[in-house]
N, C-alpha and C positions, 0 to 999 in steps of 0.2 A: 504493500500500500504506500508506503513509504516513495518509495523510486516511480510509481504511478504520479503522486504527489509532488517529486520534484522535476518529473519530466512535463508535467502541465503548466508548471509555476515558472521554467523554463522559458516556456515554449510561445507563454501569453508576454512573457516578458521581451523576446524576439518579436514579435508581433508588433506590441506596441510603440519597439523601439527608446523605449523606457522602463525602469524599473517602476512593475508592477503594482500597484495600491497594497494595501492591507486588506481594504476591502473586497477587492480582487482575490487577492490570494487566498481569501478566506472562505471565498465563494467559490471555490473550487476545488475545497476541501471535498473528498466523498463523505467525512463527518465530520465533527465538532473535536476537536483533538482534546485531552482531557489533563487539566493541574491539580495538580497535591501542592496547596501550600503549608509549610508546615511552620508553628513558633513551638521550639526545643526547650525544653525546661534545663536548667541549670544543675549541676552537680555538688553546688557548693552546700559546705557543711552548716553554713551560717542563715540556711534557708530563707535565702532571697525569695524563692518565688511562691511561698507557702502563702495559705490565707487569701483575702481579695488581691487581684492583681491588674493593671491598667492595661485597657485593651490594646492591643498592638495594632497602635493605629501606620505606621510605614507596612505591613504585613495587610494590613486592609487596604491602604491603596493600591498594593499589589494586585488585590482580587479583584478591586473595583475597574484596574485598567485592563487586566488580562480576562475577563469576563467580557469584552465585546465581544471578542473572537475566540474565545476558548471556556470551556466546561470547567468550572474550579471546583473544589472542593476542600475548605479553610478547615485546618486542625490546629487546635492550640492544646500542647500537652500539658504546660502549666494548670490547666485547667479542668482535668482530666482525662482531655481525648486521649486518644489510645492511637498511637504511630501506627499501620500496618506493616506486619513482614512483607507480605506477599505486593508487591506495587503493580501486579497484570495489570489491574483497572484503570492504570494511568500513563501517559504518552509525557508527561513532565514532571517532576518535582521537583520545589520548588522551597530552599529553607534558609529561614533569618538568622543567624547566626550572632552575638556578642561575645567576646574572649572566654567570660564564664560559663558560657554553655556549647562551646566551641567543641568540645570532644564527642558531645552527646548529638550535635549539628555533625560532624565528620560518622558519626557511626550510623547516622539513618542515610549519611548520603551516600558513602560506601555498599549497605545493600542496593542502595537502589540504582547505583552503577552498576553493578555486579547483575542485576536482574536486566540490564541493557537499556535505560531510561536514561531520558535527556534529564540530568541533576543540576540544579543552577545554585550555587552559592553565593549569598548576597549578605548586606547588616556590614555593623564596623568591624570585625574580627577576619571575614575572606579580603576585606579593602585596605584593611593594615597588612595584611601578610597573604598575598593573593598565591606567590609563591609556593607556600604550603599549603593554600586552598585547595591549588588547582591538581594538586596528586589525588582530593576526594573527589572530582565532579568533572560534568562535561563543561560547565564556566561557570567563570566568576563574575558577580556583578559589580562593577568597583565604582563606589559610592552610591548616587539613585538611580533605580530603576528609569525614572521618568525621560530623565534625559537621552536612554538607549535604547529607548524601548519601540520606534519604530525598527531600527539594524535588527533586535533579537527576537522580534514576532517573526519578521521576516525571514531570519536564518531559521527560525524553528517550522515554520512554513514546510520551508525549501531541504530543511533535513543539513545544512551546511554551519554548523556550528562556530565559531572562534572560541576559543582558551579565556580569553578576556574579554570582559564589554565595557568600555571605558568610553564617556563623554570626552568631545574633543570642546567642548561648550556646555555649560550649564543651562537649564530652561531658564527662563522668567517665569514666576510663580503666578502670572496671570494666569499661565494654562495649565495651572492644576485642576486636574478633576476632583471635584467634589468627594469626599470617601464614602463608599456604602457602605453602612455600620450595620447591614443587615448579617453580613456574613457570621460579624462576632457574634449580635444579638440572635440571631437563629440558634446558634449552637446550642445544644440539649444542658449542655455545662454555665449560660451565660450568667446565671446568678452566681457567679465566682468572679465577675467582674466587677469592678469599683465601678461606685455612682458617678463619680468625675467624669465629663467626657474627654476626650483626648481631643486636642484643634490644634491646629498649625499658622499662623502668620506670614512666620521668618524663615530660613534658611542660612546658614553660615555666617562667619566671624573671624574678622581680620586682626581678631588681636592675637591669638597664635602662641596661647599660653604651655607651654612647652612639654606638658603633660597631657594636651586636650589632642583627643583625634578630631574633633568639628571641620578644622581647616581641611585634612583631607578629603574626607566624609563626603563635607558638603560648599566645601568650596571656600574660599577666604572672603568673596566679595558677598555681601550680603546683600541679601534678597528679600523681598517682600510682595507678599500680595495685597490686589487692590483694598481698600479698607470695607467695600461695601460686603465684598464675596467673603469676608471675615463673619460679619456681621448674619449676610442672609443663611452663612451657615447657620450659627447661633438660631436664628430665627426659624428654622428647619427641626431643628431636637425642641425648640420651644412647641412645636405645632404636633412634632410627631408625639412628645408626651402630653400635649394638652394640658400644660403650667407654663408660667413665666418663670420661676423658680429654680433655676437648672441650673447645676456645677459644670462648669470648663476647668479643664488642666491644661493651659499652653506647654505643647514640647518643646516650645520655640528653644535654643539653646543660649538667645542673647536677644532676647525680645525688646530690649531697651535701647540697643547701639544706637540708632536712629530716634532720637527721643522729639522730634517733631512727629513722626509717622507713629510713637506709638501714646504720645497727650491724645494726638488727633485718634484716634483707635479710643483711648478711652472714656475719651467724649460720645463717644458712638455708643458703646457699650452702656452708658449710665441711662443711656435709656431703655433698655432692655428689660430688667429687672432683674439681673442672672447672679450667680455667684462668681468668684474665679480664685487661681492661683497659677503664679508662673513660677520659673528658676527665674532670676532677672540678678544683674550686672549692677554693682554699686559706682558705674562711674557718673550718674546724676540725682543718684536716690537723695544726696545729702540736701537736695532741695525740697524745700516744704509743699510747693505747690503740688510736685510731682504725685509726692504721697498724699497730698490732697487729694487727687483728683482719682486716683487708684480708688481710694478708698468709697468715693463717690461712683464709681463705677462698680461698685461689687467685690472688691477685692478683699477677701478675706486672711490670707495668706501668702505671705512673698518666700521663696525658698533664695538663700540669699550666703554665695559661698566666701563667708569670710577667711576659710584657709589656716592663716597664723595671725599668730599676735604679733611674729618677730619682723619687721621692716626687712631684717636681712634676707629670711625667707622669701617673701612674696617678691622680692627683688629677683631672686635666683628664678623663681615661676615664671617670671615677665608677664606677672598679675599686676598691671599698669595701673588698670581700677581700681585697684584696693590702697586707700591711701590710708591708715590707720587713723588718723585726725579726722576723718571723717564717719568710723566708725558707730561712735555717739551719737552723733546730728543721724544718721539714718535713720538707728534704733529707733530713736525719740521721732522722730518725724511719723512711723511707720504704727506704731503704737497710740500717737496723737488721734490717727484716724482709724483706729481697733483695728490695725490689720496684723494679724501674727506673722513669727519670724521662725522657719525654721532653718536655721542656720549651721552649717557645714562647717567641720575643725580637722585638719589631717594633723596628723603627728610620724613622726620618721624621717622628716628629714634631715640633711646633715649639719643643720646649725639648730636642731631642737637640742634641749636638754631638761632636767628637771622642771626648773623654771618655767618651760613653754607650760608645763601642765598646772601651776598655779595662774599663768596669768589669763590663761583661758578660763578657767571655773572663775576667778575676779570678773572677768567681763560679760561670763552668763549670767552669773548673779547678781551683780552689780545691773544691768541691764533687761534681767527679766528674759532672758531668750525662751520664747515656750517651748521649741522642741531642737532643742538641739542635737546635731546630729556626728558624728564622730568616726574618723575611718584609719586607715595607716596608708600611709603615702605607698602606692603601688605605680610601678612605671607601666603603663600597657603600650604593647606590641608596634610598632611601625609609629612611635613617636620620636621626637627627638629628645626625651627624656629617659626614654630606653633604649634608646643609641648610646648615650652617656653613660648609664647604670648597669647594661646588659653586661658586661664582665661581675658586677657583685650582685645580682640578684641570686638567692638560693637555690632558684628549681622554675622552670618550664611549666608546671602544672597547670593546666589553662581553669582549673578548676578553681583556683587558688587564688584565680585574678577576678576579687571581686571587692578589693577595698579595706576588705578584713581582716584579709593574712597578712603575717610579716615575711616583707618582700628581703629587704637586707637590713645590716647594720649599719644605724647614723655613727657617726664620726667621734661626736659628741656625747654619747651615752650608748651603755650597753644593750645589745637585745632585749635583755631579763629586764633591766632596769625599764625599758622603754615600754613595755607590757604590762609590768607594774603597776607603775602609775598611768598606762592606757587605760585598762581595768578601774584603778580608785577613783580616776577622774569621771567615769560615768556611774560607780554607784553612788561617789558622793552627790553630784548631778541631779540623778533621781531618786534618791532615796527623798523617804516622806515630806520632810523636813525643809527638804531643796525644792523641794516640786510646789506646796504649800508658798512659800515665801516666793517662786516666780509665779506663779500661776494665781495667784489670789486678785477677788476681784474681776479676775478676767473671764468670758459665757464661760458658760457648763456646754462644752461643745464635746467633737472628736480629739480634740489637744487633748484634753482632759484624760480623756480614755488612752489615748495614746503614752500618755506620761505614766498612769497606772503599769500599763503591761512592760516599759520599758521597766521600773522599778522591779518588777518579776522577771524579767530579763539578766536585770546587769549582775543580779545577785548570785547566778549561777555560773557568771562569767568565771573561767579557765585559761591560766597562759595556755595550755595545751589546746584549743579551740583556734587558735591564732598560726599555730605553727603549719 
């Protein structure tokens, strides 16, 4: 069927003297050729992906663009579909891959190579290290789909694959298609998805913080779509749930760079009536109005990566944003108009030392941070942080790469040592006492609940969970 397939697709393309539509080619399909997309659950010991989990919405636009012309069929194993052995039923598959779920991503695409099926490997772990991708699968997709996805229908059409599918150009995000969030919500499993919806703006980030895959990903020039198409999304989950009342989670990775295009967004937005929470960039938060006007749009929570405490640090990250004097004025600004902070701390790198961990618990305390959040400095794959580090990192385990583990030893303090006080700093953190004195006053929401179970969390913490 196959060589029928690419001698038509040929044959219309001699004919027309031009390469053939999609449309075309589809139409001449004898059927509907059929996708397995797959999202891999992670192996790590720190169970990332247990409990509600955020739909995977890049894996939904997947479906939503490869469903013009092809049969999908959306699995998320997080959730607990069930991968099959047997892949006869499918003419593609198709899997998202992140460094932490990278082994268990290579082990479904190896049978399904092995069973003679076109295997596409896509996400940030086949685009850092395509290299070793491309020994699982028939290609790699290197960064978005969107951008290569007239070349790879077409090769899949025509049966003539390439190794790599690589934009030589990025889209403009005018022409994104809309996601259809059907695929997740069908699933028999969907009530294992969080309330939040998953929504997109932005695209990539020129600041090129030397730890962050985003530049490669998704490109260094930053992109945005029109503000309306933002908007009539919003306005589309307002109709399909019949409330005005609706959480968004922007994935955006730097939703703030362009802080004209994203005031003017949340002017839009405040008429809505919706909730939201983004990751967002402290290089203009220290402005009052900004968090004014956040907070006037629905903003309930900003996730917001202050990193370290130490100047020297975020110097060595080429975290340009992060200017510690203005740490304060955010907090306060962000809090003025109730919006929580949950804020990000790494530790491990080579100028922490004891210290780093007193002057963090000073600053969450001191400042009331509701959820603070805590990780160890992990270099991932095809950065230019792990070009640096790749001689002292302990071990390969892609399992291991997920923020948790201890990668290698700082300069400045010992393994043990640095565990140590990794551990005291979050049960002092959360324990009762801490949690009461930042949290007080403040709704009886999900923080709340969240602060509880981290307390039952930290108390069982183990150097040996780390290693």
């Amino acid at each position: 069927m196959l060589a029928d397939d690419l001698q038509t697709a040929e044959s219309a393309s001699l004919t027309n003297g031009a390469a053939p539509t999609l449309e075309k080619l589809a139409a001449e399909q004898k059927s509907r050729k059929k996708w397995l997309l797959v999202q891999p659950r992670s192996q790590t010991s720190m169970m990332v992906d247990s409990g509600t989990v955020s739909m995977p919405l890049n894996l939904i636009m997947v479906a939503t663009i490869a469903s013009k012309f092809f049969d999908v069929t959306f699995l998320d194993e997080r959730t607990g579909d069930t991968i099959p052995q047997n892949f006869s039923g499918y003419d593609v598959v198709a899997i998202t891959s992140r460094t932490l779920n990278a082994r268990n991503a290579y082990s479904i695409a190896d049978r399904a190579k092995a069973q003679g099926k076109i295997v596409l490997l896509g996400g940030v772990h086949p685009t850092m290290l395509r290299d070793e991708a491309t020994s699982h699968c028939t290609s790699v997709i290197y960064g978005e789909i969107e951008s290569i996805w007239e070349e790879l229908a077409t090769d899949i059409f025509r049966g003539k694959m390439k190794s790599v599918y690589k934009a030589s150009e990025l889209k403009p995000m005018t022409a994104m298609t809309p996601p259809d969030f059907s695929f997740a919500l069908n699933s028999p499993h969907a009530k294992k998805y969080s309330q939040l919806i998953p929504i997109l703006a932005t695209k990539g980030c020129p600041v090129g913080c030397s730890f962050c895959t985003t530049p490669t990903v998704y490109g260094k020039s930053f992109r945005y779509r029109e503000m309306d198409l933002v908007l009539d999304e919003m306005r589309a989950h307002q109709d399909r749930l019949g409330k005005k009342l609706v959480r968004f989670s922007f994935m955006d990775d730097n939703i703030s760079f362009r802080p004209q295009y994203f005031t003017d967004l949340l002017e839009g937005m405040s008429k809505l009536g919706i909730r939201w929470n983004a990751n967002i960039s402290m290089n203009f938060l220290h402005k009052p109005e900004v968090a004014e006007i956040a907070g006037r749009s629905g903003c309930d929570l900003m996730s917001i990566g202050f990193e370290s405490l130490n100047p020297d640090i975020l110097k060595s990250m080429n975290k340009g944003s992060n200017r510690l004097q203005n740490y304060g004025n955010v907090v306060s600004n962000l809090h003025k108009n109730k919006i929580a902070i949950q804020g990000y701390f790494m530790f491990g790198f080579d100028d922490d030392n004891e210290k780093s961990f007193q002057a963090t618990y000073d600053f969450i305390m001191e400042n009331r941070i509701e959820f603070p959040v805590f990780s160890l400095v992990t270099p991932f794959p095809g950065t230019p942080y792990f070009e640096e580090m790749k001689d002292r990192v302990r071990h390969l385990d892609w399992d291991k790469y997920d923020t948790y583990h201890y990668m290698f030893e700082p300069k400045k303090i010992s393994g043990e040592k640095l565990l140590e006080n990794f551990i005291k700093l979050q049960r002092e953190v959360y324990k009762g006492s801490a949690i009461m004195k930042r949290m007080q006053g403040k709704p009886l929401n999900w923080v709340w609940f969240v602060n509880f179970l981290m307390n039952r969390f930290t108390r069982k913490l183990t150097p040996e969970i780390y290693l």
